[in-house]
N, C-alpha and C positions, 0 to 999 in steps of 0.2 A: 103406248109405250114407245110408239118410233118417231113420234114425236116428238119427246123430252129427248133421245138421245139427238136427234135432228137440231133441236134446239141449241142443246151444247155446242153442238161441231159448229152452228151459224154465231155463236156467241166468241169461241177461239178464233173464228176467221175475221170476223168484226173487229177483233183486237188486232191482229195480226196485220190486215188490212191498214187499221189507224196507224200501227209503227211504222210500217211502211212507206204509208202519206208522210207522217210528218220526217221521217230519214231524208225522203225525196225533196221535203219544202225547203226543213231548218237545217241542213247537215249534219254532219255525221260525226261523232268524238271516237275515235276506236280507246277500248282498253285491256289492257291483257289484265287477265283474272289471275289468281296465284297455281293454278294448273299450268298456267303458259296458252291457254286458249284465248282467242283475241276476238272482242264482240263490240258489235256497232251499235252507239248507241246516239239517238237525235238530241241534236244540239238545244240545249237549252234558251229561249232566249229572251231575253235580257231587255228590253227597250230603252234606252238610253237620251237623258236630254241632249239635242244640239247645241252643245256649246259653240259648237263652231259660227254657225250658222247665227248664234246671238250676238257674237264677239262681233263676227262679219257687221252684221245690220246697225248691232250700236255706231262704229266706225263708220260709217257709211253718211250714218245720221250728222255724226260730229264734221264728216269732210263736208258735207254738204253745208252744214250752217256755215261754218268758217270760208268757205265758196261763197256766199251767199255777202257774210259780213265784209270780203273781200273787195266783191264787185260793185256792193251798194256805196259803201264809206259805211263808217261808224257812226257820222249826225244822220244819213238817211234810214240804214238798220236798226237805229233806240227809235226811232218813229215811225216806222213802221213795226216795229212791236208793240211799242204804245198805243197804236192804233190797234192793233188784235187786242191788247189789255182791256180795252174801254167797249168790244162788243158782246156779242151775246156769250153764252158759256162754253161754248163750242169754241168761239174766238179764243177767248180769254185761256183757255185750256192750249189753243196753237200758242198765244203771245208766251205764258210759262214755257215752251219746249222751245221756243225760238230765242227765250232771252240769253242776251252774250254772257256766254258762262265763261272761266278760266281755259277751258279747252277751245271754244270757240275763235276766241281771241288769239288764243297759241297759234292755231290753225291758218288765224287769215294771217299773222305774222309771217309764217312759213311761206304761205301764199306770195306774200308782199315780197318777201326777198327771193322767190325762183321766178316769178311773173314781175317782176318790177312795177 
């Protein structure tokens, strides 16, 4: 018998314990109840994609080819894409992400008239 009630009291603490942890991890919402009494309760949370961090890296990719279409010229950048097109699929998969797209081109424009 002093068992089962032993049990319960380790069953309440276990719970109490987890609210605890997770108040401590994920924060805290306070809300006041319609009494006027105000209780804490853990933040929900949410995982959210990085858009940022997407936006960041596409742009990144796009300065860098337009850098790239920049520095080489444009007869030496189609042939050396053309040379990624004609290798294995690994290549041919680089020459597709390398090829001068309308944004690339913007790019080395831009390029061309702050760098001369």
């Amino acid at each position: 018998m002093a068992y089962y009630a032993n049990s319960e009291f380790e069953k309440r603490m276990r719970k109490v314990v987890k609210r605890h942890n997770r108040l401590a991890t994920s924060g805290v919402v306070h809300k006041m109840l319609p009494d006027g009494l105000v209780v804490a309760k853990p933040r929900i949370y949410n995982p959210r994609f990085p858009w940022f961090g997407l936006v960041s890296l596409v742009a990144a990719v796009f300065l860098f080819k337009g850098y790239l279409h920049f520095a080489l010229g444009a007869a030496d950048y189609a042939a050396r894409t053309d040379v990624l097109l004609g290798g294995t699929i690994l290549e041919q998969a680089g020459g597709l992400a390398m090829f001068a797209d309308p944004v690339t081109l913007t790019v080395s424009q831009i390029f061309t008239m702050l760098m001369g």
